[in-house]
Steps between C-alpha positions, in 0.01 A plus 500: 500500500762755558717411212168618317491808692834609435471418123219707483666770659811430255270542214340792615830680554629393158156659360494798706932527377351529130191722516751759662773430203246539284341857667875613527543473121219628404564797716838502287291560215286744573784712642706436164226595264379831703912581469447501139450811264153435413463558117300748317103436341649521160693231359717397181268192515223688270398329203571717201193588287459492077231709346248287279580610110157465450309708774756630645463440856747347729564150614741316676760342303436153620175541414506627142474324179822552295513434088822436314600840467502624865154631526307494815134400560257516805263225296560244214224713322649791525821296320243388220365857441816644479643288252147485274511873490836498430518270192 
């Protein structure tokens, strides 16, 4: 019975150890990332835009529909009216 006991209380040690290892590091990290320079609202990460050839609003550029020569889209239509009015 008491070699239960004092497993028990081994245990419970051992778990208490690594909930406060794992409270200290995450203290770490919160400390660490309210160190850093925080960055600004605007980022390089923008997507640039294309203007359609055909209505002339602006898309995104992984959004558009490209022909062969470079020309950017919002629609498919928009690719098939250009090229019927241009022929």
């Amino acid at each position: 019975m008491i070699v239960r006991l004092i497993v028990f209380i081994a245990v419970f040690l051992i778990g208490w150890w690594i909930y406060r290892q794992f409270i200290a590091f995450n203290r770490a990290k919160a400390t660490s990332k309210v160190n850093q320079p925080k960055k600004s609202h605007t980022t390089n990460d923008e997507e640039p835009m294309v203007r359609c050839e055909q209505c002339r609003t602006y898309v995104p550029r992984s959004h558009a529909v490209h022909d062969q020569d470079a020309h950017a889209f919002c629609t498919k239509e928009h690719l098939q009216l250009f090229h019927k009015q241009k022929n």
